[in-house]
Kinemage of the C-alpha trace (Angstrom):
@kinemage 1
@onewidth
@group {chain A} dominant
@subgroup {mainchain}
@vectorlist {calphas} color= white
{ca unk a 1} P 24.613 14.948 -12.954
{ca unk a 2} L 25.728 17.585 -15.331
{ca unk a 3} L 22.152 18.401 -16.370
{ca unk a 4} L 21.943 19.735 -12.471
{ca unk a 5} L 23.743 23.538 -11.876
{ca unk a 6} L 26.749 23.076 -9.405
{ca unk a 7} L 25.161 24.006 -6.603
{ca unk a 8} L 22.647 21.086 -6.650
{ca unk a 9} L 25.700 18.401 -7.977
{ca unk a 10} L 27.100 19.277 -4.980
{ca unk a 11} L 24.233 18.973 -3.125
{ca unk a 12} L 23.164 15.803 -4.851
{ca unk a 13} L 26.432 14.089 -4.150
{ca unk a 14} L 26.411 15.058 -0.662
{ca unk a 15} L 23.182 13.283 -0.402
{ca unk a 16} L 24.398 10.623 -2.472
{ca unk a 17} L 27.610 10.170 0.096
{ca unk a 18} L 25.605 10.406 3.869
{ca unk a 19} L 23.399 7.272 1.900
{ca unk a 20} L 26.623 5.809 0.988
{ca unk a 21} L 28.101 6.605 4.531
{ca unk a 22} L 24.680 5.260 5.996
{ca unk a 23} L 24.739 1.787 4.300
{ca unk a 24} L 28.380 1.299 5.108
{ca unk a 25} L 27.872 1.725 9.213
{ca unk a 26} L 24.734 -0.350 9.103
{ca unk a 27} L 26.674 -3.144 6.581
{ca unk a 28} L 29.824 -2.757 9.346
{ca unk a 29} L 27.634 -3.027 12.442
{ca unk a 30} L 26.667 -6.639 11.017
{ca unk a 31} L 29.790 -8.176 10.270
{ca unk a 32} L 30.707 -11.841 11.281
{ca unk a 33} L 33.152 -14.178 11.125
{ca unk a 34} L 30.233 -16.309 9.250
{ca unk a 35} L 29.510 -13.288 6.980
{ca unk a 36} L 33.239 -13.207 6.656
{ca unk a 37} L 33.531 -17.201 5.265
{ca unk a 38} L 30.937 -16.190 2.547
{ca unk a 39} L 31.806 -12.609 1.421
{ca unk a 40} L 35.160 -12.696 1.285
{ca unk a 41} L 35.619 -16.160 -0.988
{ca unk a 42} L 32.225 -15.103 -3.221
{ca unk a 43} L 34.027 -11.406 -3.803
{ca unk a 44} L 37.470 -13.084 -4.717
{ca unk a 45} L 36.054 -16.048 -6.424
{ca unk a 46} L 34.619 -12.926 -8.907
{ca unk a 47} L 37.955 -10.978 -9.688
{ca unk a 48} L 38.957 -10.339 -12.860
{ca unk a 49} L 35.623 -12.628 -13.741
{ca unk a 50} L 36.930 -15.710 -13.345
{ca unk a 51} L 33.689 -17.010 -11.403
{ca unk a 52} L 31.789 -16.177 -14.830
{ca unk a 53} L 34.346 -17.558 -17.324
{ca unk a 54} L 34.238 -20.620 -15.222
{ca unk a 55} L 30.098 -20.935 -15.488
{ca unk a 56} L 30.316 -20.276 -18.545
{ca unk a 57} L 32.706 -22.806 -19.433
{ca unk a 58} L 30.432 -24.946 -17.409
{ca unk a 59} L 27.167 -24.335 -19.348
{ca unk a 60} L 29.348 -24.766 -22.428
{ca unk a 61} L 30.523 -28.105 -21.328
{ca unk a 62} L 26.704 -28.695 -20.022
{ca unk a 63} L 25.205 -27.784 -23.338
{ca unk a 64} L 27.588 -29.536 -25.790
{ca unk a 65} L 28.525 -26.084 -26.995
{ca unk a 66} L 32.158 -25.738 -26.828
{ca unk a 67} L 31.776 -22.602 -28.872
{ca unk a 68} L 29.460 -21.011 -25.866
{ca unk a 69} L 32.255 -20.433 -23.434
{ca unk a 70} L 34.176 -18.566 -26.185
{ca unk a 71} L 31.322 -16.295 -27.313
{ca unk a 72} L 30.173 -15.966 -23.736
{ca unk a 73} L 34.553 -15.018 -22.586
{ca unk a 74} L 34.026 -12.564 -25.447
{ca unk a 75} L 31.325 -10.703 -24.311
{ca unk a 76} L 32.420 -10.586 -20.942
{ca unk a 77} L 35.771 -9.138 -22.325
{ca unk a 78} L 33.541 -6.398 -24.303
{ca unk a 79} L 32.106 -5.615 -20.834
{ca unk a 80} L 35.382 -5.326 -18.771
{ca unk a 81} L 37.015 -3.219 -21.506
{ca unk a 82} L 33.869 -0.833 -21.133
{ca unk a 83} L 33.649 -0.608 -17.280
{ca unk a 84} L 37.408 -0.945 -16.446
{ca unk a 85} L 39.165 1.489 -19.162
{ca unk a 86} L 36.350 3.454 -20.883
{ca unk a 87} L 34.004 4.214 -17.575
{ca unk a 88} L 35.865 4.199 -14.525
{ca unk a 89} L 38.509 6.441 -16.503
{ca unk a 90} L 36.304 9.327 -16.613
{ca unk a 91} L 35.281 8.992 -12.789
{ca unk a 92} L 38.111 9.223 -9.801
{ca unk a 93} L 36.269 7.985 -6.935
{ca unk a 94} L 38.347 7.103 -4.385
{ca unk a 95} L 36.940 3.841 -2.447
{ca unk a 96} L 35.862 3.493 1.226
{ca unk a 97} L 38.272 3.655 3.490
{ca unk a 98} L 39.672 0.560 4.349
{ca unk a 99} L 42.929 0.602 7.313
{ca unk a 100} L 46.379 -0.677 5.116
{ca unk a 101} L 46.857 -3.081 7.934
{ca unk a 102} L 43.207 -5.053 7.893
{ca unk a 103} L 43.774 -8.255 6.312
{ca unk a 104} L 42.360 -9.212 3.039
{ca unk a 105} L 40.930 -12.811 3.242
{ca unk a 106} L 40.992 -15.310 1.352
{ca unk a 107} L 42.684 -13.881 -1.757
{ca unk a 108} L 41.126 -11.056 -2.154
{ca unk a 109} L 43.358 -8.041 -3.677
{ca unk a 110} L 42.310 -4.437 -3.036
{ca unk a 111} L 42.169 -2.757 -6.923
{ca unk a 112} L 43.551 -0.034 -8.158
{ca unk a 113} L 41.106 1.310 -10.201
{ca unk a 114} L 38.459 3.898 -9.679
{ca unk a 115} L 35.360 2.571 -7.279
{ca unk a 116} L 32.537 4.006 -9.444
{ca unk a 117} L 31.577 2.194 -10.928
{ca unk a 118} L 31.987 -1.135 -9.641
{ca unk a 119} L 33.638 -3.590 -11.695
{ca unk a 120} L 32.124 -7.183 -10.001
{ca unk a 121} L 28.595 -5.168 -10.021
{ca unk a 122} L 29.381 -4.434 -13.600
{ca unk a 123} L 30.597 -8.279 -14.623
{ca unk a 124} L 28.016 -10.283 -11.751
{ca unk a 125} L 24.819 -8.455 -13.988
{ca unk a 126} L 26.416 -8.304 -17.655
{ca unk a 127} L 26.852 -12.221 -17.087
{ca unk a 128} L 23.354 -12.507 -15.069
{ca unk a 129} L 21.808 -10.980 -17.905
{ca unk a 130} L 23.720 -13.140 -20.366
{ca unk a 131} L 23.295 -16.539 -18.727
{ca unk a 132} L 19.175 -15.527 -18.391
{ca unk a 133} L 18.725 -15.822 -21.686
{ca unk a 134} L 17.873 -19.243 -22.527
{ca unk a 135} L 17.704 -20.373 -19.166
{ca unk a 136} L 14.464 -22.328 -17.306
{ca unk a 137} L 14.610 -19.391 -14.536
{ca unk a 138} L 16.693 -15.757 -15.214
{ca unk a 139} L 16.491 -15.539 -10.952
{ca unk a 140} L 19.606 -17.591 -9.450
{ca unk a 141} L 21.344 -15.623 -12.130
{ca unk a 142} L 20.231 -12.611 -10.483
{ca unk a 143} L 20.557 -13.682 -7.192
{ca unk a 144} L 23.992 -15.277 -7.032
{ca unk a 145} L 24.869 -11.588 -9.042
{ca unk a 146} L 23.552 -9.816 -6.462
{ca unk a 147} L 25.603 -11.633 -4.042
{ca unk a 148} L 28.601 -11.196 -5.555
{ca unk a 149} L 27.762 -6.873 -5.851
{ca unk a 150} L 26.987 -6.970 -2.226
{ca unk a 151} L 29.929 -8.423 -1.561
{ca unk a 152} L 31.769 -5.384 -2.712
{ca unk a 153} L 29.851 -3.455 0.130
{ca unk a 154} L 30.482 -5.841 3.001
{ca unk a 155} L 34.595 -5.951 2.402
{ca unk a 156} L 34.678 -1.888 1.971
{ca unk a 157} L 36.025 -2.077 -1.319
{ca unk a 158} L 32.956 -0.076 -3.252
{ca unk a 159} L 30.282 2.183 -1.767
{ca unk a 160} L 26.828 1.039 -2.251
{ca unk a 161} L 26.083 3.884 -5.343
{ca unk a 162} L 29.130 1.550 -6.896
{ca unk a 163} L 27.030 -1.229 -6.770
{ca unk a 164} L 23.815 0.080 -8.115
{ca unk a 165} L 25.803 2.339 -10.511
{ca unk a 166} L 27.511 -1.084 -12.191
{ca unk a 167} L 24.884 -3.280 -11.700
{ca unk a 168} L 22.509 -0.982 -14.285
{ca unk a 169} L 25.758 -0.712 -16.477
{ca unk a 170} L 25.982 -4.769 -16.423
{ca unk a 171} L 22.216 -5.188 -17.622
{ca unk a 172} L 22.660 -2.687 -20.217
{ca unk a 173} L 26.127 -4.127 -21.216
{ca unk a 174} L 24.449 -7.894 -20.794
{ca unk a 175} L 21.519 -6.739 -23.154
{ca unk a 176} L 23.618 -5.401 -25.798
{ca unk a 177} L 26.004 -8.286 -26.354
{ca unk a 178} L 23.659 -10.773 -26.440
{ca unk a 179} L 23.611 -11.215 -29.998
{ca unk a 180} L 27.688 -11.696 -29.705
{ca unk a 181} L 26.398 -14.869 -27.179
{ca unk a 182} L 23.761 -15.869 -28.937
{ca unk a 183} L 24.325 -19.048 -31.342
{ca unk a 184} L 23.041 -17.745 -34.671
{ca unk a 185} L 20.899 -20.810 -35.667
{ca unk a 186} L 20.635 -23.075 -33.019
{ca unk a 187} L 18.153 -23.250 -30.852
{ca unk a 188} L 18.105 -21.457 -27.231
{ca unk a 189} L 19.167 -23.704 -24.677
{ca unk a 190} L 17.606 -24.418 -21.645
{ca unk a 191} L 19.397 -24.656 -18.165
């Protein structure tokens, strides 16, 4: 926002906030001990990537590519480097509150890094966009990385803006290592 003057950045990220603020009481008025069984495993099954590594070791595997889930680890290093110590080091937002005492389930850890922008938003779209290419059908890809961002929202470790913030970082990240992915001569694979 620094093409705005201050007065409007501060107006903007007021705005920006109450939606924020908005989302999170609506996203809290829903939750469920079934909501909890699926959130809270998807969200942990994603930290530090580990969900992607493992699909991609899986369409590797699939494929008869061992070489896939290296390039494919690779480029999902490329985009944690980016989000985690380039990006989120030049923003300090603090995430939503969340009391010390309420339990994280099933694994999950609370991070210590900044929440914008968010890291599983970041990952779940730079491997979406990654594991598209070549594929029958680019939607589960999306979907199942849109489940994992939302995730984020539901166990109040990232504000929504997070989430939309990282998921447009991911594409962009997904798009531009691509060619690091891609086999050089083979043909695309389908799956």
């Amino acid at each position: 926002m620094a093409f705005l003057a201050p007065s409007q950045t501060s107006r903007a990220r007021r705005k920006l906030f109450a939606i924020d603020a908005a989302i999170e009481r609506r996203v809290d008025a829903h939750e469920t001990p079934t909501l909890d069984h699926i959130a809270y495993p998807l969200s942990s099954a994603a930290d530090h990537g580990m969900l992607w590594h493992a699909i991609g070791l899986a369409r590797a595997i699939r494929t008869g590519d061992p070489m896939f889930a290296a390039r494919f680890s690779s480029a999902m290093a490329v985009e944690s480097f980016v989000t985690n110590v380039v990006v989120k080091s030049v923003f300090r937002r603090i995430r939503p509150h969340r009391p010390i005492d309420a339990p994280l389930l099933y694994g999950l850890r609370r991070p210590i890094t900044s929440s914008f922008p968010s890291g599983h938003a970041t990952a779940a779209f730079c491997a979406a966009t990654l594991l598209a290419k070549g594929s029958r059908s680019a939607l589960p890809w999306y979907v199942l990385a849109s489940m994992v961002a939302s995730t984020r929202v539901y166990v109040r470790l990232h504000h929504t803006s997070d989430i939309v913030a990282g998921a447009a970082l991911g594409v962009a990240l997904g798009y531009a290592l691509r060619p690091l992915v891609a086999p050089s001569s083979s043909p695309e694979e389908s799956g």
